[in-house]
mmCIF file as gemmi writes it, N, C-alpha and C atoms, coordinates in Angstrom:
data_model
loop_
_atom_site.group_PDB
_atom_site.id
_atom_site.type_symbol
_atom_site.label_atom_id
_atom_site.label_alt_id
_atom_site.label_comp_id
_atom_site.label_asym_id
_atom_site.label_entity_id
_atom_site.label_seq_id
_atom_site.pdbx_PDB_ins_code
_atom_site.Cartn_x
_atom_site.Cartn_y
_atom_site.Cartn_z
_atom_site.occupancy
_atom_site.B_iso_or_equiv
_atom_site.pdbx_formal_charge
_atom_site.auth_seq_id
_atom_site.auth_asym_id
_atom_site.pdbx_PDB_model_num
ATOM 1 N N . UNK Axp A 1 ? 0.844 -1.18 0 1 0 ? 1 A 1
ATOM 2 C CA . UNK Axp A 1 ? 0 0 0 1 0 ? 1 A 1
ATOM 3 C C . UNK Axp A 1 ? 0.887 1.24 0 1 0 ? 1 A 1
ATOM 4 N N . UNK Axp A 2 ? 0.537 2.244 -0.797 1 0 ? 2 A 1
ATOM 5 C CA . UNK Axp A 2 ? 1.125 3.299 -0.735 1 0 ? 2 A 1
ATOM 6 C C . UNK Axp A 2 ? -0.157 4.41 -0.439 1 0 ? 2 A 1
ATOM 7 N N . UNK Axp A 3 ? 0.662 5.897 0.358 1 0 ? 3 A 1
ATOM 8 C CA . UNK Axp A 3 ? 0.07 6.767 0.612 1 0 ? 3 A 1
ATOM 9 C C . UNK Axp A 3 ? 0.7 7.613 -0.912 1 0 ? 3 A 1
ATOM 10 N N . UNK Axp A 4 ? -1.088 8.121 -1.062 1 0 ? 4 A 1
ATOM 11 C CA . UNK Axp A 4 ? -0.448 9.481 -2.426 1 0 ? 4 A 1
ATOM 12 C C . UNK Axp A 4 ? -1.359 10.669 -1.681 1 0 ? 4 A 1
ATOM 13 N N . UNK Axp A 5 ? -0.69 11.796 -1.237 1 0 ? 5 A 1
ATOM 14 C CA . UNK Axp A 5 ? -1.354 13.029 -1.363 1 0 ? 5 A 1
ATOM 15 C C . UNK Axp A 5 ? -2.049 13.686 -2.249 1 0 ? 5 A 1
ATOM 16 N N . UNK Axp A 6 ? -3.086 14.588 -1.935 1 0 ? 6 A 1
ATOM 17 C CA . UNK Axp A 6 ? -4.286 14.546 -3.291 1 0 ? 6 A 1
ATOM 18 C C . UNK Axp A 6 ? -4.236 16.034 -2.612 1 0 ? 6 A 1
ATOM 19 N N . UNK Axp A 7 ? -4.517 16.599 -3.426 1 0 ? 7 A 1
ATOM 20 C CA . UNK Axp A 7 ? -4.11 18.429 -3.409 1 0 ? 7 A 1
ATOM 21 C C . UNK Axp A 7 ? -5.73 18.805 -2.838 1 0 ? 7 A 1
ATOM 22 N N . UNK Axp A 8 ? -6.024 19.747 -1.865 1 0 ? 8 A 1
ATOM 23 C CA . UNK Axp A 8 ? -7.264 19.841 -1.702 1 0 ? 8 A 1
ATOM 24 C C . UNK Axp A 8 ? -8.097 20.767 -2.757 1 0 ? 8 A 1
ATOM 25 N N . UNK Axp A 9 ? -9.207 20.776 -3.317 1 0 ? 9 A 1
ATOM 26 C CA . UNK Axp A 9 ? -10.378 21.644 -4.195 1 0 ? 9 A 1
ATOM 27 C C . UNK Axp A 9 ? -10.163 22.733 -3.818 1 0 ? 9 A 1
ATOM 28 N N . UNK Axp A 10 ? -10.491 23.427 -4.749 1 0 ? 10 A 1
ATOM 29 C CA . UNK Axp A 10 ? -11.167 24.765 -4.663 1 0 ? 10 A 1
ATOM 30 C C . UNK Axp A 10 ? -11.616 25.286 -3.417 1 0 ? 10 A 1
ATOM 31 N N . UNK Axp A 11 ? -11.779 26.43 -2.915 1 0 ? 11 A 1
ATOM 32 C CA . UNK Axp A 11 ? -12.295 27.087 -2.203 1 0 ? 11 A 1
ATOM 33 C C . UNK Axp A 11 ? -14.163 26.738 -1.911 1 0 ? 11 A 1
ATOM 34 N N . UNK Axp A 12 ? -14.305 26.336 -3.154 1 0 ? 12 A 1
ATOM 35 C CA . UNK Axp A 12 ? -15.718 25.789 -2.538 1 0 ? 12 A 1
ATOM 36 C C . UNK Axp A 12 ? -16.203 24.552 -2.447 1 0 ? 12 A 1
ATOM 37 N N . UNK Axp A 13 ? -15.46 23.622 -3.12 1 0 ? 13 A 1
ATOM 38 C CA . UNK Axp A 13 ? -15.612 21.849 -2.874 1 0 ? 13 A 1
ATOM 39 C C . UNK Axp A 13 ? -15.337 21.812 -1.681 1 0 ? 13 A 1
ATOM 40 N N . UNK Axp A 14 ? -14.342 22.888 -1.344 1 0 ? 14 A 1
ATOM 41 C CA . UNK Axp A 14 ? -13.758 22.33 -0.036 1 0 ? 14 A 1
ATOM 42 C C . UNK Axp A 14 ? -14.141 21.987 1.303 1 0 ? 14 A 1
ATOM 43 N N . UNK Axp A 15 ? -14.972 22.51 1.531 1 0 ? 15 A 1
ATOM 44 C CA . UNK Axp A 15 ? -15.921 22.232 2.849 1 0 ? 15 A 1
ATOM 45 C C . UNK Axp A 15 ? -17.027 20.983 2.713 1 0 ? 15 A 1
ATOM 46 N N . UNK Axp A 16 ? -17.327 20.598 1.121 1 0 ? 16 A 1
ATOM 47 C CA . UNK Axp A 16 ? -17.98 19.314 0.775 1 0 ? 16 A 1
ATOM 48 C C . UNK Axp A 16 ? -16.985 18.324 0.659 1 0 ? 16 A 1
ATOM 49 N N . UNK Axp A 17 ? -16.248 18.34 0.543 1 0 ? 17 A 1
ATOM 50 C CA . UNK Axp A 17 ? -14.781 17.174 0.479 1 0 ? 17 A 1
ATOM 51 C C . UNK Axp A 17 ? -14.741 17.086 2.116 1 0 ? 17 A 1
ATOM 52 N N . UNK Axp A 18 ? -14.423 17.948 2.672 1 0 ? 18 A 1
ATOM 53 C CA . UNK Axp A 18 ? -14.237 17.548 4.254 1 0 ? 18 A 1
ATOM 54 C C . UNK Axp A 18 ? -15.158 16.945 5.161 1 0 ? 18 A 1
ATOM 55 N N . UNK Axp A 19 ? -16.523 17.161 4.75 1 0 ? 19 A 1
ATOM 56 C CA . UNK Axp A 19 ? -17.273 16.868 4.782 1 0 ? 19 A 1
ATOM 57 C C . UNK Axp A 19 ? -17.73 15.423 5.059 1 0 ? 19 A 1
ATOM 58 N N . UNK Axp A 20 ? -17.337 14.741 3.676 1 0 ? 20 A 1
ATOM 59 C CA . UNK Axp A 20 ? -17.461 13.488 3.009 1 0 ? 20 A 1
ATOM 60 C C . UNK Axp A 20 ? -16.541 12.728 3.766 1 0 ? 20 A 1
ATOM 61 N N . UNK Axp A 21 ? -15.462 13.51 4.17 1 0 ? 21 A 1
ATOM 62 C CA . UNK Axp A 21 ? -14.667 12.386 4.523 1 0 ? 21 A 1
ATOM 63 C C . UNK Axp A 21 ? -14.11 12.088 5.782 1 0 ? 21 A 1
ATOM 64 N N . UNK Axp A 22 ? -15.089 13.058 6.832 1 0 ? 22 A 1
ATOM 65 C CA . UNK Axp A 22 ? -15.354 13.221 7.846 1 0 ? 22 A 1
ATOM 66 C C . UNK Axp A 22 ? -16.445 11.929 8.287 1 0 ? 22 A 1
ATOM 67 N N . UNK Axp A 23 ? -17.427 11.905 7.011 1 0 ? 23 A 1
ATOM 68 C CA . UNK Axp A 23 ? -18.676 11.532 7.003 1 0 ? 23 A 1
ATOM 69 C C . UNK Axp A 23 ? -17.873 9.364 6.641 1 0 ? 23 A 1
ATOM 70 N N . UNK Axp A 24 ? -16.676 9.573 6.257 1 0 ? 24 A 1
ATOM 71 C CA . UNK Axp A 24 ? -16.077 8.087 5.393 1 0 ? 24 A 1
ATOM 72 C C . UNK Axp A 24 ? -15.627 7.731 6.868 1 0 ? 24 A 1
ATOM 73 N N . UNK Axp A 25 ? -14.641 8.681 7.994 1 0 ? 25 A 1
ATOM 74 C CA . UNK Axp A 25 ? -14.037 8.451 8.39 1 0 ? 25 A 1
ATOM 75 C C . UNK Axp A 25 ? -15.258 7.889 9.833 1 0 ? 25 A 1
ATOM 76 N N . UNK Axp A 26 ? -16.312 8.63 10.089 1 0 ? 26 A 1
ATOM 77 C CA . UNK Axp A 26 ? -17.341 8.189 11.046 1 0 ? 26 A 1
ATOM 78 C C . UNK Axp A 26 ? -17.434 6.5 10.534 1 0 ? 26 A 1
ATOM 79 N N . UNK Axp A 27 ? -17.58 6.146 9.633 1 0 ? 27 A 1
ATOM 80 C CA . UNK Axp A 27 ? -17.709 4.752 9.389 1 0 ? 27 A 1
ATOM 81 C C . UNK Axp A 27 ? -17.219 3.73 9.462 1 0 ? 27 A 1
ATOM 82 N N . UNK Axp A 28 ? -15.872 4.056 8.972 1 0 ? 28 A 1
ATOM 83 C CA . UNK Axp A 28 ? -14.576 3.241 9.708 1 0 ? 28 A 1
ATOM 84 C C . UNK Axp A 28 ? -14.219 3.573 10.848 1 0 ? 28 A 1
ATOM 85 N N . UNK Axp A 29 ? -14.335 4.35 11.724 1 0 ? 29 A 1
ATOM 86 C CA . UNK Axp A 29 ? -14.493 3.906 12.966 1 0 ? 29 A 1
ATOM 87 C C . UNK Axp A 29 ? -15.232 3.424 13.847 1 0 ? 29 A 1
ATOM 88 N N . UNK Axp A 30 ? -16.717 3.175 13.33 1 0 ? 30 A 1
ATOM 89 C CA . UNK Axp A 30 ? -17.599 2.348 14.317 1 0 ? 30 A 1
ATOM 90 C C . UNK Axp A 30 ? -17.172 0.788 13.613 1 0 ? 30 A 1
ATOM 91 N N . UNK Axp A 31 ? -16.862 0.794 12.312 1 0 ? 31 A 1
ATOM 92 C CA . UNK Axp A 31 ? -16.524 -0.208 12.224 1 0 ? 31 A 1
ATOM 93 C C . UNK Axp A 31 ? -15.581 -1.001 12.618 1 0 ? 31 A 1
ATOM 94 N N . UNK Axp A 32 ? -14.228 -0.388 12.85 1 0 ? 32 A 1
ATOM 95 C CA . UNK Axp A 32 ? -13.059 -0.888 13.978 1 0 ? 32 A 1
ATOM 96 C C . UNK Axp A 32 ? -13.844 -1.015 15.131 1 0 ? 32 A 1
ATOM 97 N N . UNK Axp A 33 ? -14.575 -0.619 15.541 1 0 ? 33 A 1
ATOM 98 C CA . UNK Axp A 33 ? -14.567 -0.643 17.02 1 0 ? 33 A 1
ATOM 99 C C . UNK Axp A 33 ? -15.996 -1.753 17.15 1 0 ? 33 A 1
ATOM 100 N N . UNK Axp A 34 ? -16.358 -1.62 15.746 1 0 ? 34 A 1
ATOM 101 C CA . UNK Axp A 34 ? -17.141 -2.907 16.369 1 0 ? 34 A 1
ATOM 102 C C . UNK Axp A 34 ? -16.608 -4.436 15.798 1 0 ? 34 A 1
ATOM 103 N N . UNK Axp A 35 ? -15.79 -4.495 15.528 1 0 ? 35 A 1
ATOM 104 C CA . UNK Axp A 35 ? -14.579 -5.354 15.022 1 0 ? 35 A 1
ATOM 105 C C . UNK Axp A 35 ? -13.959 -5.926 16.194 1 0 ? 35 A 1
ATOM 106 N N . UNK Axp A 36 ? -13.26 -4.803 17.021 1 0 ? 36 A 1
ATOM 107 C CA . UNK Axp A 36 ? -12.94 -5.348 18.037 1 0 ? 36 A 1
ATOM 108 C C . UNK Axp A 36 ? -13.737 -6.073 19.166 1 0 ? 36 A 1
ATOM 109 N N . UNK Axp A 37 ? -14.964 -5.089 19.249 1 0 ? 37 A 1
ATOM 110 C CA . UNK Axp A 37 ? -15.691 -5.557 20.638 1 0 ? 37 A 1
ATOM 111 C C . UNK Axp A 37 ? -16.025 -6.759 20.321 1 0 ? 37 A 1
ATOM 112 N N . UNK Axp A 38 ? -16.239 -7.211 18.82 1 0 ? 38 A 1
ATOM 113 C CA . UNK Axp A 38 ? -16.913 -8.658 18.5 1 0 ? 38 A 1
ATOM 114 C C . UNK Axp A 38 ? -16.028 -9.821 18.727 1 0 ? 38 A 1
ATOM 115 N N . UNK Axp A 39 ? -14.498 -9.365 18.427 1 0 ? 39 A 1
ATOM 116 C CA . UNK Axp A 39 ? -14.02 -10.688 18.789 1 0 ? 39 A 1
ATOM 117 C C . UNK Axp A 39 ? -13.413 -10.373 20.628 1 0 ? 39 A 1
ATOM 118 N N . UNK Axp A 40 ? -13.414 -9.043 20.823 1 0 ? 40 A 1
ATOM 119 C CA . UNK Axp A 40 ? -13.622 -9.695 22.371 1 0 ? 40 A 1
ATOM 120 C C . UNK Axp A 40 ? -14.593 -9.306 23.712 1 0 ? 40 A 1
ATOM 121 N N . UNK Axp A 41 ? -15.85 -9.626 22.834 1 0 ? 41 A 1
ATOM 122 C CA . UNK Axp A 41 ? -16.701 -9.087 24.202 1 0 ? 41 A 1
ATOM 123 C C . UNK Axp A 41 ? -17.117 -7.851 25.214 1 0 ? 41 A 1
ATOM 124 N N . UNK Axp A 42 ? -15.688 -7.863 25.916 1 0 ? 42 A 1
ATOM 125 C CA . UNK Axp A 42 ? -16.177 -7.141 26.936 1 0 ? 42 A 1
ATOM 126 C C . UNK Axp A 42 ? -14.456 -6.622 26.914 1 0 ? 42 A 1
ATOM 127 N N . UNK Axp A 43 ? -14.394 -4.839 27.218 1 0 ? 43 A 1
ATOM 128 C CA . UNK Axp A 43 ? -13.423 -4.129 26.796 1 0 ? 43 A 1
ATOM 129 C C . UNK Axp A 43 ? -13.33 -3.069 28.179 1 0 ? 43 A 1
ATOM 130 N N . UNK Axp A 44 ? -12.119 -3.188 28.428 1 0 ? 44 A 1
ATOM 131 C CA . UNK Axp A 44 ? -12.243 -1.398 28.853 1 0 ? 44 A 1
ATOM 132 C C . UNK Axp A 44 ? -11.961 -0.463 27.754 1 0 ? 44 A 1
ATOM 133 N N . UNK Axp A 45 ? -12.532 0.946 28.443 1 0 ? 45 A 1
ATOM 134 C CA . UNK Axp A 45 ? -12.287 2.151 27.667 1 0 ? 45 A 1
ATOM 135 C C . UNK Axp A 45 ? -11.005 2.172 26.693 1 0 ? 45 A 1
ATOM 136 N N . UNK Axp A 46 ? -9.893 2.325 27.716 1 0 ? 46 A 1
ATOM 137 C CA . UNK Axp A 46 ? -8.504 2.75 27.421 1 0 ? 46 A 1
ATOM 138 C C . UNK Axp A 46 ? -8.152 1.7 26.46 1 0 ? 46 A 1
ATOM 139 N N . UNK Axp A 47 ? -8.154 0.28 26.605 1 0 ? 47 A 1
ATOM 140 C CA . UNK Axp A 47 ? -7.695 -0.814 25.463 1 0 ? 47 A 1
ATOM 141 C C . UNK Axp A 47 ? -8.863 -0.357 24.274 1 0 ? 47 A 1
ATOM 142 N N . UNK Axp A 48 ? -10.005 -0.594 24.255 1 0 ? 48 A 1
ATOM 143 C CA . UNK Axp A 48 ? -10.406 -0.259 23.158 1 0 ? 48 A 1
ATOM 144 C C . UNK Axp A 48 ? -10.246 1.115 22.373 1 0 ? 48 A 1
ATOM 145 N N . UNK Axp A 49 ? -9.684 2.361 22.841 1 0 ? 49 A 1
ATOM 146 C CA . UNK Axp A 49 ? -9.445 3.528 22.058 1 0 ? 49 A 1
ATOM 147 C C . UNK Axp A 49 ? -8.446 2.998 21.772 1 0 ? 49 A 1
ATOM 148 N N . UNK Axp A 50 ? -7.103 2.466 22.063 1 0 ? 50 A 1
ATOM 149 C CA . UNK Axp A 50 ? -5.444 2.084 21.721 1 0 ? 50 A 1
ATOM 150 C C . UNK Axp A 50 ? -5.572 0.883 20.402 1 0 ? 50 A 1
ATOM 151 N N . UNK Axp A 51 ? -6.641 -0.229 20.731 1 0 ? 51 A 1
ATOM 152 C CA . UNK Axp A 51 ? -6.732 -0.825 19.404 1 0 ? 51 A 1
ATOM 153 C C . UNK Axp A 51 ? -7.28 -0.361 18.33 1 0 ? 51 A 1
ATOM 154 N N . UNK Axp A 52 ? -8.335 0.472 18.631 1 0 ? 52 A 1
ATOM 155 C CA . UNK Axp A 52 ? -8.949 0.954 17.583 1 0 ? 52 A 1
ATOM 156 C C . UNK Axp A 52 ? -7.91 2.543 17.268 1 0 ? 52 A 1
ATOM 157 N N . UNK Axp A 53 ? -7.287 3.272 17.486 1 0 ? 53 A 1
ATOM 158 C CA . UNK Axp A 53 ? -6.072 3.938 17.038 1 0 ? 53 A 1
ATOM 159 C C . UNK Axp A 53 ? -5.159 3.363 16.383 1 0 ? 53 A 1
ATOM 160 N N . UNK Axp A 54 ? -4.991 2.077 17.191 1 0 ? 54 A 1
ATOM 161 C CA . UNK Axp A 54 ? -3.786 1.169 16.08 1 0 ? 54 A 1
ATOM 162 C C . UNK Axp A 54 ? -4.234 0.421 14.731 1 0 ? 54 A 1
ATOM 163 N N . UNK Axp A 55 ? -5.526 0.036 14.826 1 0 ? 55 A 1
ATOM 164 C CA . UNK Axp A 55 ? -6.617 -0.636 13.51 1 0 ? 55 A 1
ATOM 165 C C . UNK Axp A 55 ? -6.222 0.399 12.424 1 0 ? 55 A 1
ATOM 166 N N . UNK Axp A 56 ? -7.14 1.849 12.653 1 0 ? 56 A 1
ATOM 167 C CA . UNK Axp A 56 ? -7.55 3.03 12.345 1 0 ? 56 A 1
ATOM 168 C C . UNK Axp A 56 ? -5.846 3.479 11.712 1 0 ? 56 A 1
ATOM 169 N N . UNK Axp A 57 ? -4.702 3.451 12.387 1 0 ? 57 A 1
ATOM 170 C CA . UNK Axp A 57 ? -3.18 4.425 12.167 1 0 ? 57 A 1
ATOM 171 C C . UNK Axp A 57 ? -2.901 3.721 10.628 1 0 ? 57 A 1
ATOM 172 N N . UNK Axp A 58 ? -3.453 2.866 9.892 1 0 ? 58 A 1
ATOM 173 C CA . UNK Axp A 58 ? -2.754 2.725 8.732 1 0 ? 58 A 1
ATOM 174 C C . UNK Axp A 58 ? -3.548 2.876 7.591 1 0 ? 58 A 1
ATOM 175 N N . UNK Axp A 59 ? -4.938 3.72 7.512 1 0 ? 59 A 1
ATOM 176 C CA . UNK Axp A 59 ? -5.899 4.556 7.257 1 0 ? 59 A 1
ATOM 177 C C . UNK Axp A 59 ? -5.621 5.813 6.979 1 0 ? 59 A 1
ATOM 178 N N . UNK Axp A 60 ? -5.691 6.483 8.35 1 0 ? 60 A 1
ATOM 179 C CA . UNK Axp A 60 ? -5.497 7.617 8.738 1 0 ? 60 A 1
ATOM 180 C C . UNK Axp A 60 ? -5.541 7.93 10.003 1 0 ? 60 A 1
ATOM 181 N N . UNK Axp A 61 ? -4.934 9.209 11.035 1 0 ? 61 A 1
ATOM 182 C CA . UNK Axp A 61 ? -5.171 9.593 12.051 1 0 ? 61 A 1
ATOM 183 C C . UNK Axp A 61 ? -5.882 9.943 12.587 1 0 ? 61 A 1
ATOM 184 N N . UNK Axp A 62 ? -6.714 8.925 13.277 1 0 ? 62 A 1
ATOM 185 C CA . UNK Axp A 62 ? -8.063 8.86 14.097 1 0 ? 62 A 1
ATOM 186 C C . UNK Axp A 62 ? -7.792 10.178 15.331 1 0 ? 62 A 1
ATOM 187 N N . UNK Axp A 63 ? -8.641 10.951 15.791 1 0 ? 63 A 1
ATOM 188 C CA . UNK Axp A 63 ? -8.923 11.751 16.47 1 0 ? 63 A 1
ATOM 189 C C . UNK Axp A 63 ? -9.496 10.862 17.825 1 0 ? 63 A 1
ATOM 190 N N . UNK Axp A 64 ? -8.603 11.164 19.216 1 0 ? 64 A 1
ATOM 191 C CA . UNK Axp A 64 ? -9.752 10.434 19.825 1 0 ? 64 A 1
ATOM 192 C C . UNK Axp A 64 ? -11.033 10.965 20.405 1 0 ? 64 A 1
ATOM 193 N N . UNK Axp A 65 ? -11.273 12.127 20.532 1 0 ? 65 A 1
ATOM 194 C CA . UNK Axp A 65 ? -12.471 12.724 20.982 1 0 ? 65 A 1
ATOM 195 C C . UNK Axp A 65 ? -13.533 12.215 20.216 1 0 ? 65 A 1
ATOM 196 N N . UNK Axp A 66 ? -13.36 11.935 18.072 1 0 ? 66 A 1
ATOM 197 C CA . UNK Axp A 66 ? -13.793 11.334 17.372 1 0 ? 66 A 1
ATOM 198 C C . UNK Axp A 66 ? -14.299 10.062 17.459 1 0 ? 66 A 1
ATOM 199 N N . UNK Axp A 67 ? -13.519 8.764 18.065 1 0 ? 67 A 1
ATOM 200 C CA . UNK Axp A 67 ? -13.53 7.794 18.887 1 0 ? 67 A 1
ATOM 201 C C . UNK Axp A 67 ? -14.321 7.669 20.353 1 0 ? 67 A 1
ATOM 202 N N . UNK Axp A 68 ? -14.592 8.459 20.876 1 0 ? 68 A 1
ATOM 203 C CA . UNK Axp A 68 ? -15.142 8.663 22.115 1 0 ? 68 A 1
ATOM 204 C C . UNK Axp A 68 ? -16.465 8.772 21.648 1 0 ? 68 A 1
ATOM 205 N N . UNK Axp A 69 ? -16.546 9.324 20.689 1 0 ? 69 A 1
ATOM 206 C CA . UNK Axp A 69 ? -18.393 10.361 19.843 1 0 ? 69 A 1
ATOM 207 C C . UNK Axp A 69 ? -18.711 8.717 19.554 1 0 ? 69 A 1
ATOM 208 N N . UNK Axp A 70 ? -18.385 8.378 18.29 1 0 ? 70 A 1
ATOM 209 C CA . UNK Axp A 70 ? -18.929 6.943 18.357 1 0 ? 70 A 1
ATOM 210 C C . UNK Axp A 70 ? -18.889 5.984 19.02 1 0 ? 70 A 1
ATOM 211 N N . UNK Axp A 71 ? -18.081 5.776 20.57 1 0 ? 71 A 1
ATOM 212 C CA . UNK Axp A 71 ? -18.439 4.651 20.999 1 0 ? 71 A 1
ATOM 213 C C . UNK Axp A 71 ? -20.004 5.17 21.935 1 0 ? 71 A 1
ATOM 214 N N . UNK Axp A 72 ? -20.077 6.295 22.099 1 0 ? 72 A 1
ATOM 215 C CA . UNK Axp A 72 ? -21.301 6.862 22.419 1 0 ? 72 A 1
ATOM 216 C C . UNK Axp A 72 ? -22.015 6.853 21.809 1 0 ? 72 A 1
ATOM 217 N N . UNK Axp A 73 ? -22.691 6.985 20.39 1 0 ? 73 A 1
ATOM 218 C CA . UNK Axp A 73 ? -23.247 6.636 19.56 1 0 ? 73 A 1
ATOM 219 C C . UNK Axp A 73 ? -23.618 5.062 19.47 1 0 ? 73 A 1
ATOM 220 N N . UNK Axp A 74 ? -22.772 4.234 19.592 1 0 ? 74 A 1
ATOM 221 C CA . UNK Axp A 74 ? -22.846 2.793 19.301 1 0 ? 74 A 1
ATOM 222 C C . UNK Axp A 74 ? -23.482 2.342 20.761 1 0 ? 74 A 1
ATOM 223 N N . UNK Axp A 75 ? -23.391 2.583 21.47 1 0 ? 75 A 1
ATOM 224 C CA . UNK Axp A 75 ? -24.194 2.805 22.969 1 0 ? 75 A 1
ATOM 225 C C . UNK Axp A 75 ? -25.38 2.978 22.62 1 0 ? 75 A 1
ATOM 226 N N . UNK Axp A 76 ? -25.822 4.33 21.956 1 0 ? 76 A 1
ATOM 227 C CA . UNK Axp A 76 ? -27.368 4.755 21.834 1 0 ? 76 A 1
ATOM 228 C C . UNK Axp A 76 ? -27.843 3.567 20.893 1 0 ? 76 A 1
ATOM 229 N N . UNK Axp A 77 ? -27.049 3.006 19.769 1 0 ? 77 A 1
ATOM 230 C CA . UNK Axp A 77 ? -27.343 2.342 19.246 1 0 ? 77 A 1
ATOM 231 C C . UNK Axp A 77 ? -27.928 0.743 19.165 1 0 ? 77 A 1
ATOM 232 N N . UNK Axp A 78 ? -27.543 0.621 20.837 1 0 ? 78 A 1
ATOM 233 C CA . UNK Axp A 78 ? -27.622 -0.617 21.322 1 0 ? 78 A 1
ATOM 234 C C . UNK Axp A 78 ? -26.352 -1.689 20.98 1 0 ? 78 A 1
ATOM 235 N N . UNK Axp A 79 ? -25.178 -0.95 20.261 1 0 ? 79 A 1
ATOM 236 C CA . UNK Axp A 79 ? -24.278 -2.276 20.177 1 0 ? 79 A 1
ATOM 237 C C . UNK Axp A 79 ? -23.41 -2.684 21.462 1 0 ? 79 A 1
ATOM 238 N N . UNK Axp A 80 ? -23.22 -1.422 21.998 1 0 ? 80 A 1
ATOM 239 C CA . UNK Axp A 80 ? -22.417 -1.831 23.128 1 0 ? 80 A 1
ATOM 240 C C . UNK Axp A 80 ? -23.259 -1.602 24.249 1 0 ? 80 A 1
ATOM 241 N N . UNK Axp A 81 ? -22.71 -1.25 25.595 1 0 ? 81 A 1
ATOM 242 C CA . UNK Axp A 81 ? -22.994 -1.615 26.796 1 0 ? 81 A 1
ATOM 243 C C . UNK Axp A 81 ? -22.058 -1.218 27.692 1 0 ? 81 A 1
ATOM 244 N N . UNK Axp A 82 ? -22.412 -0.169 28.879 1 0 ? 82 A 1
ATOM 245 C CA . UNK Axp A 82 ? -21.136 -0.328 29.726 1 0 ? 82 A 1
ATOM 246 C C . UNK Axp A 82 ? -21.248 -0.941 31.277 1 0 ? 82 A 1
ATOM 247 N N . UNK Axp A 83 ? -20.663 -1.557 31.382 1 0 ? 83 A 1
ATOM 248 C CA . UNK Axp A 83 ? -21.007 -2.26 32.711 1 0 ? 83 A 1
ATOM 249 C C . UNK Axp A 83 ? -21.389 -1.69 33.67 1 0 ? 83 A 1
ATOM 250 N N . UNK Axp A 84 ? -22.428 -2.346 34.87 1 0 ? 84 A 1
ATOM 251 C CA . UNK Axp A 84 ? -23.03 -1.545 35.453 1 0 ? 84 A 1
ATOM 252 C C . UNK Axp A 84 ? -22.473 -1.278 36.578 1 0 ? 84 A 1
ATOM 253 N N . UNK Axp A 85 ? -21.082 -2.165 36.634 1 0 ? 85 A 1
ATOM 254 C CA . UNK Axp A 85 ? -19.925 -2.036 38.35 1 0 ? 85 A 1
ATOM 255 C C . UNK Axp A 85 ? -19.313 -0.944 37.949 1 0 ? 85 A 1
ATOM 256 N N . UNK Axp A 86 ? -18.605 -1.321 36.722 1 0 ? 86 A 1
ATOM 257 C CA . UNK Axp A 86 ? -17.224 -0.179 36.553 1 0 ? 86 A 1
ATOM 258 C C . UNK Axp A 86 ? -17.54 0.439 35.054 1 0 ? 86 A 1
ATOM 259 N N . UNK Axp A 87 ? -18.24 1.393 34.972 1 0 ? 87 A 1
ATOM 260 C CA . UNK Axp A 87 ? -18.439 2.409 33.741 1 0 ? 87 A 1
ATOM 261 C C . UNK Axp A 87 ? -17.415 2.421 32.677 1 0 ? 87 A 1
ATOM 262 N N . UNK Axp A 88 ? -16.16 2.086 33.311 1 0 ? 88 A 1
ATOM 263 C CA . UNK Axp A 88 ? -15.039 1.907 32.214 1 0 ? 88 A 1
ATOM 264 C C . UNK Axp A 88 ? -14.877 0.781 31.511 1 0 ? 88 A 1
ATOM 265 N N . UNK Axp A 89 ? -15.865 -0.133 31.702 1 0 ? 89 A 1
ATOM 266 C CA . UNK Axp A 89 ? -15.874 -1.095 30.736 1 0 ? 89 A 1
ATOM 267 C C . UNK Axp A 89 ? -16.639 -1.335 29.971 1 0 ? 89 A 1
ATOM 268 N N . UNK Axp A 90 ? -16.679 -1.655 28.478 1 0 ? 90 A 1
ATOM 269 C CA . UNK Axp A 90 ? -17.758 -2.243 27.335 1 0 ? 90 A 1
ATOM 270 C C . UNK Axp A 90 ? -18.43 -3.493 27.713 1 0 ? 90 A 1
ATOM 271 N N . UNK Axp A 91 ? -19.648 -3.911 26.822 1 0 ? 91 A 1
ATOM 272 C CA . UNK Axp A 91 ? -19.871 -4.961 27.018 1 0 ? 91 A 1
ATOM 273 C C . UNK Axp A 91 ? -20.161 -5.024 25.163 1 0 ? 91 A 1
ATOM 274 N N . UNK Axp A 92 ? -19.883 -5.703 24.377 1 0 ? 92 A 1
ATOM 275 C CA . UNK Axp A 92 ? -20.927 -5.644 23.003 1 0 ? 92 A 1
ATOM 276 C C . UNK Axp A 92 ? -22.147 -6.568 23.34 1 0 ? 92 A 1
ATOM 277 N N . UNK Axp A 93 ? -23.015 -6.444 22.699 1 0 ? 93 A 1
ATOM 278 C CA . UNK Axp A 93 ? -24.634 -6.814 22.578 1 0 ? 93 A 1
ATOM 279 C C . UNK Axp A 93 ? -24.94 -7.73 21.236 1 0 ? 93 A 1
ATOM 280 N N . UNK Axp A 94 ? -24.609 -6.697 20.626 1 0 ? 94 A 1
ATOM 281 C CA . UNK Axp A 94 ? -25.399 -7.421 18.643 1 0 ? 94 A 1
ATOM 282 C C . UNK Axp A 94 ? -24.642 -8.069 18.567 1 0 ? 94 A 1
C-alpha cells in the first residue's frame, strides 16, 4: 500500500470534500470498534481507544475525541454496553 497526497479543491468543494470524509471516516471507525468488541466481548475504555487507534493508524489519524463520539453513539445504538460495576468497561450486545 502506498500513501499518495491529493491536493485539496477549490475554495468551494472544499468544505464538501471535508465533509465526506469526515462523514467516510465516522464509518470506519464504528466499524473498527465494532470489530474489536466482537471478537472480544467485553473491553475497557482505554484498550479499546489504543486498538482501535492502532486498527484506524494505517488509514489515517483517528482523532480520539472522534472515537469517544462513536463509541457513544454505538451505545445509543444498542451495540455496546457499559457495565453496570465499573463504567469503564464495554460490554458488546449485537
Amino acid at each position: 500500500m502506498r500513501r499518495i497526497k491529493i491536493p485539496l479543491p477549490p475554495v468551494d468543494e472544499r468544505k464538501k470534500v471535508i465533509e465526506d470524509v469526515d462523514k467516510d471516516r465516522r464509518y470506519a471507525i464504528d466499524a473498527a470498534i465494532v470489530r474489536i468488541m466482537k471478537s472480544r466481548k467485553v473491553l475497557g475504555h482505554q484498550q479499546l481507544v489504543l486498538e482501535c487507534v492502532e486498527q484506524l493508524g494505517r488509514m489515517f489519524k483517528p482523532d480520539i475525541k472522534a472515537i469517544k463520539k462513536r463509541i457513544e453513539d454505538l451505545i445509543t445504538r444498542d451495540y455496546l454496553e457499559r457495565d453496570k460495576e465499573n463504567p469503564n468497561i464495554f460490554k458488546y450486545l449485537a
